[in-house]
LUMFI-430522 format. One record per residue (C-alpha): residue in three letters; x negated, y, z. Coordinates in steps of 0.2 Angstrom, whole numbers, always signed. Example, Ala and Ser with C-alpha at 12.3 -4.5 7.8 and 13.67 -1.06 7.14 Angstrom:
2
ALA|-62|-22|+39
SER|-68|-5|+36
//
This chain:
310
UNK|+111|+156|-44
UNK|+93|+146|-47
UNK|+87|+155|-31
UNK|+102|+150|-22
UNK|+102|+134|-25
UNK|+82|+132|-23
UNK|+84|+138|-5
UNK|+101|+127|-1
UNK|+90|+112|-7
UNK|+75|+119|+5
UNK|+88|+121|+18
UNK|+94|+102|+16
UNK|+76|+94|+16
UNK|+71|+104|+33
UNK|+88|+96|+40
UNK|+86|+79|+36
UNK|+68|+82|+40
UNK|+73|+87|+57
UNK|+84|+76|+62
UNK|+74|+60|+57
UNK|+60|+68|+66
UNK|+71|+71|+82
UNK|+81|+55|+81
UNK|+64|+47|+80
UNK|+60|+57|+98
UNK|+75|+55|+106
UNK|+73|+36|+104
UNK|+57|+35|+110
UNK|+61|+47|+126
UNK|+80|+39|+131
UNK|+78|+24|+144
UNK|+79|+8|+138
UNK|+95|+3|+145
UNK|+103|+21|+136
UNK|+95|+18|+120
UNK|+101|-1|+119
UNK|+122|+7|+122
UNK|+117|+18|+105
UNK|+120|+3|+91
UNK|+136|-1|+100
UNK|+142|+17|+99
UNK|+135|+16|+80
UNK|+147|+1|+76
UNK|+164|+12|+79
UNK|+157|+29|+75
UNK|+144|+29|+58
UNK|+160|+19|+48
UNK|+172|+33|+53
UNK|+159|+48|+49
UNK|+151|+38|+31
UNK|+168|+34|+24
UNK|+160|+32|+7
UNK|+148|+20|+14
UNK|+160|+10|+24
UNK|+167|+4|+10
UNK|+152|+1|+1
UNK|+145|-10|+13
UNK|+165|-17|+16
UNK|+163|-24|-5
UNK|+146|-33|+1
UNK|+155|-41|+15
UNK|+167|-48|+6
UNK|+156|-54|-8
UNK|+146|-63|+6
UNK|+160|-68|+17
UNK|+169|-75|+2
UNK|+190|-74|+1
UNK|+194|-85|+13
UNK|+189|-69|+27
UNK|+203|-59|+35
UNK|+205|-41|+33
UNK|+201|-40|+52
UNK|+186|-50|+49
UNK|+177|-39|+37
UNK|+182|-23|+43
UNK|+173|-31|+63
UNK|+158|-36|+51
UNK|+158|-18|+44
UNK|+156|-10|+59
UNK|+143|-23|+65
UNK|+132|-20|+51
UNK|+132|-1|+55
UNK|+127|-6|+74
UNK|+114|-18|+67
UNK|+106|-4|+56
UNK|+106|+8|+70
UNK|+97|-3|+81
UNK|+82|-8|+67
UNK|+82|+14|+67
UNK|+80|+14|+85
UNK|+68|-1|+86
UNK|+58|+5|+74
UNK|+56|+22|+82
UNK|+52|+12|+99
UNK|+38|+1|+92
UNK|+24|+13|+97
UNK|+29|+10|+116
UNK|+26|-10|+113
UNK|+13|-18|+119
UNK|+6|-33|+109
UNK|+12|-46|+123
UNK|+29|-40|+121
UNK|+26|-41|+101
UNK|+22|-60|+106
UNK|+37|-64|+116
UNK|+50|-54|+106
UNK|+48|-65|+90
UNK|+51|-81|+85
UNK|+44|-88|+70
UNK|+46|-108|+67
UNK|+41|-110|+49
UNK|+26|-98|+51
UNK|+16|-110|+44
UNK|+21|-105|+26
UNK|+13|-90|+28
UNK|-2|-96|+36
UNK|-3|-110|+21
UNK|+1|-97|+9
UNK|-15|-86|+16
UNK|-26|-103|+15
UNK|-25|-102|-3
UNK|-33|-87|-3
UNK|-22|-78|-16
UNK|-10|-68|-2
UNK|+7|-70|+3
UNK|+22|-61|-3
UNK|+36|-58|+9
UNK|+53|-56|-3
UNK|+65|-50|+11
UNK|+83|-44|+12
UNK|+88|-27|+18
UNK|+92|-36|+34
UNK|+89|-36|+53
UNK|+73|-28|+62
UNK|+58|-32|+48
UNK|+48|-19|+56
UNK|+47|-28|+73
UNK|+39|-46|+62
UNK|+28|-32|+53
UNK|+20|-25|+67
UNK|+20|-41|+75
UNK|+9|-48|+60
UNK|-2|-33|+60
UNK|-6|-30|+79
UNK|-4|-46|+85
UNK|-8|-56|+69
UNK|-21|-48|+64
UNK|-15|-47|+47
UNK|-17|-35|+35
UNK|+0|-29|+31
UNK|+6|-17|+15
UNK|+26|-13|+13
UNK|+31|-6|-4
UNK|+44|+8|-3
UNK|+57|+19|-10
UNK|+50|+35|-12
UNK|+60|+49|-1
UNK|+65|+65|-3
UNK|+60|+78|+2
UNK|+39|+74|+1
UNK|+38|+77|+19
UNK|+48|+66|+26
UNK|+41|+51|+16
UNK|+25|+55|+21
UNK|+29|+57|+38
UNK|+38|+38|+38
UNK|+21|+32|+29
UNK|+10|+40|+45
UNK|+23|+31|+56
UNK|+22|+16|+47
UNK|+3|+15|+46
UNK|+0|+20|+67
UNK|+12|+3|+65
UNK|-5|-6|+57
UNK|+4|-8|+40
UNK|-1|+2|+21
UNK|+14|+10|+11
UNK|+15|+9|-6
UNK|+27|+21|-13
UNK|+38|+12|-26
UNK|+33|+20|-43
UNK|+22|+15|-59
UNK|+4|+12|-50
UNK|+14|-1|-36
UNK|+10|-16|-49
UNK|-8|-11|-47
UNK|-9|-8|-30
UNK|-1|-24|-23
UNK|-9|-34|-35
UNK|-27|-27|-26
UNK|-17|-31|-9
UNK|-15|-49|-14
UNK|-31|-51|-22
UNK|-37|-47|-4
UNK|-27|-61|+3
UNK|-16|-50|+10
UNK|+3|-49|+16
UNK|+15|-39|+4
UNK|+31|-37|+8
UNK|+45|-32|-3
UNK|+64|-30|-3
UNK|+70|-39|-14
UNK|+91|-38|-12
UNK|+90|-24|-25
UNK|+85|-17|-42
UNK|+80|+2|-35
UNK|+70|+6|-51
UNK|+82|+0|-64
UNK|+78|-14|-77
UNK|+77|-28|-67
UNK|+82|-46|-72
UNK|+101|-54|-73
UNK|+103|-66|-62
UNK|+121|-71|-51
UNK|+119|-66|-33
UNK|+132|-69|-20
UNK|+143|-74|-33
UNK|+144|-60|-47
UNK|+130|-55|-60
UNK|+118|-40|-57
UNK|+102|-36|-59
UNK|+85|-41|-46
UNK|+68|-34|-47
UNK|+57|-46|-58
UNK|+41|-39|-46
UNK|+39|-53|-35
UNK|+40|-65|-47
UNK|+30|-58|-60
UNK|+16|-54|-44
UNK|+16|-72|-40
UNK|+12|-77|-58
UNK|-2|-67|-61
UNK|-8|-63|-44
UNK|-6|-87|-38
UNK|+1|-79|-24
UNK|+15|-88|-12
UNK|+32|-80|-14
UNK|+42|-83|+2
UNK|+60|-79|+4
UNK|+60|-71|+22
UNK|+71|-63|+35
UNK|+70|-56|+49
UNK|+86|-58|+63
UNK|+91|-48|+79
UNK|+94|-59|+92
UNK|+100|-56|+108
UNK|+91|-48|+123
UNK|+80|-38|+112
UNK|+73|-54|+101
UNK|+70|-59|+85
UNK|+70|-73|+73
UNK|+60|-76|+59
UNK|+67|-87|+45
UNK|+52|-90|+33
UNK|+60|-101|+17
UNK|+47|-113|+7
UNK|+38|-107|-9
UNK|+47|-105|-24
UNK|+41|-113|-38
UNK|+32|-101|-47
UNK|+24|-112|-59
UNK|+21|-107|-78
UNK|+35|-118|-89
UNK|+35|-108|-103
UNK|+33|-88|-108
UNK|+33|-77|-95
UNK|+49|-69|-99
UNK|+59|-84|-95
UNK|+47|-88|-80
UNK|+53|-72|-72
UNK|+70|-73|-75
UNK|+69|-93|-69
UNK|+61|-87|-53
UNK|+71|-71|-48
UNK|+87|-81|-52
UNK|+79|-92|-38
UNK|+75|-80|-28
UNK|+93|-71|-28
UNK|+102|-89|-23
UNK|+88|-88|-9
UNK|+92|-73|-2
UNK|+110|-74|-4
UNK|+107|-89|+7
UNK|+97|-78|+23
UNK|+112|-66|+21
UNK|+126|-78|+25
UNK|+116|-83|+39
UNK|+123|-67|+46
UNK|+130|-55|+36
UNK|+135|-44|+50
UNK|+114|-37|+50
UNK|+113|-33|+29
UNK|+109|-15|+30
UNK|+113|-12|+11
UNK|+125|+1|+9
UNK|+124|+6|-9
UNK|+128|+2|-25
UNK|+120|-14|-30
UNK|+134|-23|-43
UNK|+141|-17|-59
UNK|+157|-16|-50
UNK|+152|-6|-36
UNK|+145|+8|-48
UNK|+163|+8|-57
UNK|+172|+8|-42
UNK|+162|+23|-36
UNK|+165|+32|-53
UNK|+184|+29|-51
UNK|+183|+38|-33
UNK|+176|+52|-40
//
């Protein structure tokens, strides 16, 4: 029975191995015109086919479109954010192609100047984004064009394989993966101490532990990290995100500093800041709520909810 099940799982990782690998082709092969019909197709097909993350992402919708949105309204909004996430897959992929011109004319930035104030203090810059819109466009925009050095911090994937081949892709995009895990602290805080970029996700607590703060209107729990970096580390943390616009742009909305200044013991300074950071973000994802790519669990509520289903 071991055996059996050692080879389904070996059979599983191939397949999801594959098909990124293919998708990945396929979208870099399909004429530009083609590939751009995709997200549209994505909007009325991915919610029928992910029926358990439909209604996942439809319990975000609501929390961020608040009670006064129809039933009609949310359920359009669903399927947008399915489209939108199928358009950052198929841009992402893409990015190779792009020249830096076309890196220059695609993006929009109008409060870049927090950033570039933020590297002038010499103590880096942290990017605290949502899982929203196309960031990998703005990152290999700062790293190719900019100049920048760039490092992303992410969720480790299974199988082995396939995360190492998302960190190749991501570093022929001029960016450094650090893989979520217990020597992430270290390696960001050398980033910063570099004066370097680090950008993190912030819209949720992937590791467990994090701090209670109310977000979008009901408690959970954030990632303490980027506060707890910008203490130690004097970097600027930035709430950022990154839109899709039409025509194949982008706009980058680049908040001020928080406050990251030591009022007391670092405990409460964490959770003063994260608590900061959540109203922040919760604010970039009303902006447009139809690009938040999160489609698990990431309330109390929604982990009970999926318990009850099952």
């Amino acid at each position: 029975m071991e055996l059996w099940k050692s080879a389904m799982l070996r059979l599983k990782n191939l397949a999801i191995t594959f098909f990124y690998k293919s998708g990945a082709s396929i979208a870099r092969l399909l004429p530009k015109q083609l590939a751009n019909l995709l997200p549209t197709l994505a909007e009325v097909a991915l919610p029928l086919i992910l029926p358990a993350k439909r209604k996942m992402v439809s319990r975000h919708m609501s929390r961020v479109m608040g009670r006064q949105a129809s039933e009609q309204k949310i359920r359009q909004s669903v399927g947008q954010a399915f489209g939108s996430y199928a358009r950052y897959w198929i841009e992402s992929f893409r990015l190779p192609k792009e020249t830096g011109a076309k890196l220059e004319a695609g993006i929009e930035v109008p409060d870049y100047h927090y950033v570039r104030e933020g590297l002038e203090k010499g103590n880096g810059v942290i990017l605290a984004l949502p899982h929203l819109g196309g960031w990998e466009w703005a990152g290999f925009w700062m790293a190719t064009v900019k100049k920048i050095p760039i490092s992303v911090v992410v969720e480790p994937l299974e199988p082995q394989k396939l995360f190492d081949w998302f960190a190749k892709f991501r570093s022929e995009l001029g960016m450094n993966v650090i893989p979520l895990g217990p020597s992430a602290g270290a390696l960001v805080a050398a980033a910063l101490k570099r004066n370097e970029i680090v950008c993190l996700l912030s819209d949720r607590d992937i590791a467990g532990g994090g701090i209670k703060v109310e977000f979008l209107g009901e408690e959970t729990t954030l990632p303490g990290g980027p506060a707890l970096l910008s203490i130690r580390t004097g970097a600027a943390l930035l709430p950022t995100a990154v839109y899709f616009e039409p025509n194949g742009k982008h706009l980058g909305i680049v908040r001020p500093p928080i406050d990251t200044s030591r009022l007391g013991k670092v405990s409460a300074d964490v959770s003063r800041i994260t608590s900061d950071l959540a109203q922040e973000l919760g604010h970039l994802i009303s902006r447009a709520p139809d690009q938040w790519h999160l489609m698990q669990p990431n309330w109390p509520s929604d982990h009970q909810s999926v318990d009850k289903d099952d």
